[in-house]
N, C-alpha and C positions, 0 to 999 in steps of 0.2 A: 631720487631716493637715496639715501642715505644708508652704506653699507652698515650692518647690526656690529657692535661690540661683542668680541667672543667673553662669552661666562669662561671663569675658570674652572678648571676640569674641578678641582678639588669642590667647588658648587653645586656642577652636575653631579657629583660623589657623593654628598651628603644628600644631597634630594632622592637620587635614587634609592641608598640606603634608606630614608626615611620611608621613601615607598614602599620600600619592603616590610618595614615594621609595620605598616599599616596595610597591608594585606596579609600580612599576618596574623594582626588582629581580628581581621575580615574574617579570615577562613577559618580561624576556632571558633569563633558566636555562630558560623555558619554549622560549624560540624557539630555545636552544643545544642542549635533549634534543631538539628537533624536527628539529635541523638535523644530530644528532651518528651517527644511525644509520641504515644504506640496507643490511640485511643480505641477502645473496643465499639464505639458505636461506627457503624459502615458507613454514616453518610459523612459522620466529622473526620472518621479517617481516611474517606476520600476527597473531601477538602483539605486535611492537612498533605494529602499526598500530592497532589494537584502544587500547593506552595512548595512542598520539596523539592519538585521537580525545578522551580524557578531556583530556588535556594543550588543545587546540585549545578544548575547552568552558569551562577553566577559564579559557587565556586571551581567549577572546569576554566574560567574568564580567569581567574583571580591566581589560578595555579599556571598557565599559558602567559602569563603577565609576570610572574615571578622569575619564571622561566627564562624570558626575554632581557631583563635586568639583570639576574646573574649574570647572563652574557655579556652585558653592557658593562659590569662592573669586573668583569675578565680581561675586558677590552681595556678599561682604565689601565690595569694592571699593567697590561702588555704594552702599553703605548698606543695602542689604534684604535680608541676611543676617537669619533670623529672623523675615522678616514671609512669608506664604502669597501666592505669585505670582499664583494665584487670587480671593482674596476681602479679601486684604491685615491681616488678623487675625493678631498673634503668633504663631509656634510655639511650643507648649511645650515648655520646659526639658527635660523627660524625654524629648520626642522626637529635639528635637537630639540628645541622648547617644544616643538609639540608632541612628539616623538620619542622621548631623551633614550629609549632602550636601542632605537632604529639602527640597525646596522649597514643598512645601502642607502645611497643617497638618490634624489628625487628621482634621475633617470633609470638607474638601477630596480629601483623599486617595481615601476611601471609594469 
């Protein structure tokens, strides 16, 4: 197996950033269906309340995910972007990519 090529942080830094634009985006259409419908009939507005409730889970997801990326792009900042907050050991390349916010690395994690 063939050790991974590291991404350049400046790569991970724009993907991140972009993922922020993009739950950003996320959570205002979220908060615009939350905010778009107040139906007086009880049954359609307990179907619509029923989807809020999905809408409200996703964006708690999407605000905890924001959350996590700031820190990662804190971490750019500071230099320890890539190193386990924990135990200070490399992350590995493959976790970054699946992970790019993750702050400890795979045994840390556990």
């Amino acid at each position: 197996m063939q050790a991974q090529v590291p991404k350049p942080i400046s790569v991970r830094k724009a993907a991140l950033q972009q993922r922020l634009v993009e739950l950003g985006a996320r959570l205002e259409a979220i908060e615009e269906e939350l905010d778009s419908h107040h139906n007086p009939d009880w049954e359609d507005l307990a179907t619509e309340r029923e989807g809020d409730e999905v809408l409200e889970a996703t964006g708690q997801a999407g605000l905890a995910e924001i959350t996590r990326i700031r820190a990662a792009l804190r971490r750019i900042e500071e230099g320890t972007y890539g190193l386990c907050t924990r135990c200070g050991a490399p992350i590995a390349e493959a976790r970054l990519d699946a992970l790019p916010w993750t702050p400890h690395c795979r045994s840390c994690a556990r």
